[in-house]
C-alpha positions in Angstrom: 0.0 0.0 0.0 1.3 3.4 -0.8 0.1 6.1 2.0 0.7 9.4 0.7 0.2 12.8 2.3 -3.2 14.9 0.3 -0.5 17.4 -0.2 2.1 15.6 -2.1 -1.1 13.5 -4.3 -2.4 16.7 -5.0 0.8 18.6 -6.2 1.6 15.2 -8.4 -1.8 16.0 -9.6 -1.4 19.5 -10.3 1.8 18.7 -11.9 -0.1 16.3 -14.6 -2.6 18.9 -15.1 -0.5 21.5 -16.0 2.0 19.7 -18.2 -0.4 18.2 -20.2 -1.1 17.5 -23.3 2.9 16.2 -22.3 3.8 13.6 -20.0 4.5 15.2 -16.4 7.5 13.3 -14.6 8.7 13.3 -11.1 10.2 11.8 -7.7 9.2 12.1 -3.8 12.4 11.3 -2.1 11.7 9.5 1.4 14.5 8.4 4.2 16.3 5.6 3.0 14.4 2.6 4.1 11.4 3.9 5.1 8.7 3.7 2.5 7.3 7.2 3.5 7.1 9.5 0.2 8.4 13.4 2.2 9.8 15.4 -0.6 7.8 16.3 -3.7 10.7 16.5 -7.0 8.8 18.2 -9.6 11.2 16.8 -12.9 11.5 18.0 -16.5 10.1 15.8 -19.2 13.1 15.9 -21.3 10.8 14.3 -24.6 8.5 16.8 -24.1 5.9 14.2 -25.1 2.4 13.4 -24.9 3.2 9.6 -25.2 6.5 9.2 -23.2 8.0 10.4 -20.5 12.4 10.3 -20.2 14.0 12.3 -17.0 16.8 14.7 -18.5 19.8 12.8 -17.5 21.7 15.7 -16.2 18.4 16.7 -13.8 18.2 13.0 -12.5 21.8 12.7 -11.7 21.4 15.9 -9.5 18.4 14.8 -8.1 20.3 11.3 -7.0 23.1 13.0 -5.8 20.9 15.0 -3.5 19.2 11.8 -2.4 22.7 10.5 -1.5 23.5 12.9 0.1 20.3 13.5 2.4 20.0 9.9 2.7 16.9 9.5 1.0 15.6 7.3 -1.6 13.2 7.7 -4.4 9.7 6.6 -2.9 7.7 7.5 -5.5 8.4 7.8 -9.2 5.4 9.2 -11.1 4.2 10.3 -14.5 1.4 11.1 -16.3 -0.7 9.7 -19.0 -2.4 11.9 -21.6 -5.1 9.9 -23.4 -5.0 6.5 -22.0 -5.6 4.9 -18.5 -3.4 5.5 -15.3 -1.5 1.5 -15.8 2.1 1.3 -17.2 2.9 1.0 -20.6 5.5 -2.2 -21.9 8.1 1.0 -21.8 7.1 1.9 -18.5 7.4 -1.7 -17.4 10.7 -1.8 -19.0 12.7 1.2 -17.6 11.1 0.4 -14.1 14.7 0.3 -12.6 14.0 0.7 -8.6 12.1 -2.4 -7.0 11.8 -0.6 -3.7 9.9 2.4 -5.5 6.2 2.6 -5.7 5.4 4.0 -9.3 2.4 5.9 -9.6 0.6 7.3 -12.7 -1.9 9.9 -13.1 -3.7 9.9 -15.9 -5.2 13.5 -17.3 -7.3 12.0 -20.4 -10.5 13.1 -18.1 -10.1 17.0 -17.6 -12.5 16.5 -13.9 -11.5 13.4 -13.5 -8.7 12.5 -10.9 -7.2 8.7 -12.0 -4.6 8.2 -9.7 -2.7 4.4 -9.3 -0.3 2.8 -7.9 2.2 -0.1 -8.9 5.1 -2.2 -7.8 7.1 -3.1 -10.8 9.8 -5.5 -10.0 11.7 -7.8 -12.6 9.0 -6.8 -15.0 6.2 -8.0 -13.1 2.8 -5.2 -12.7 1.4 -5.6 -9.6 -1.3 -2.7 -8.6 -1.6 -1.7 -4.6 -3.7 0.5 -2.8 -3.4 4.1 -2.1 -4.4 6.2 0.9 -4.0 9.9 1.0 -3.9 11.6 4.8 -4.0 15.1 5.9 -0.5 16.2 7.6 
């Protein structure tokens, strides 16, 4: 189950919303270890695309390094979906690199409707979970 605070699902929201018709793409870093999503990375879709979402490499390397360095890990690795439904695509699937991380997609096809999910992708294998949002 991911729990995630209404703040950080609603700025991951916002973040779909206003990138779109293009993929949105982010991180929340999280203490290493602790599977609680703190600090909301708002990221650059380097394709600038409304079917695929790539972090621009020099962006992700700083954002790593500053994970390093506070000790934190990504949590959460989320993007957005334009016309189709919040569930990874067989390139999502396949650059799905950190086990530990819970990927979530928003999906903006509906302009009042919030799709929100959440997966674990590890060695290739979909599995959706539950999310719950709390206030802070």
């Amino acid at each position: 189950m991911l729990r995630i605070d209404r703040s950080i699902y609603d700025q991951i929201v916002a973040h779909a919303r206003r990138d779109h018709p293009d993929e949105a793409c982010g991180v929340v870093a999280g203490p290493e270890g602790s599977d609680r999503p703190e600090r909301f990375i708002e990221m650059i879709n380097a394709e600038r695309s409304p079917t695929f979402y790539r972090f621009d490499s020099k962006e992700q390397l700083k954002v790593w390094r500053e994970m390093d360095d506070n000790d934190e890990e990504p949590v959460v690795i989320y993007h957005s979906h334009t016309a189709t439904e919040a569930y990874p695509s067989r390139t999502d699937i396949s650059y799905a690199s950190e086990p530990n991380a819970h990927y979530v997609l928003v999906s903006t096809r509906e302009p009042d409707t919030v799709e929100f999910r959440s997966y674990r992708i590890i060695d290739g294998e979909v599995t959706e979970e539950p999310v719950e949002t709390a206030d802070q």
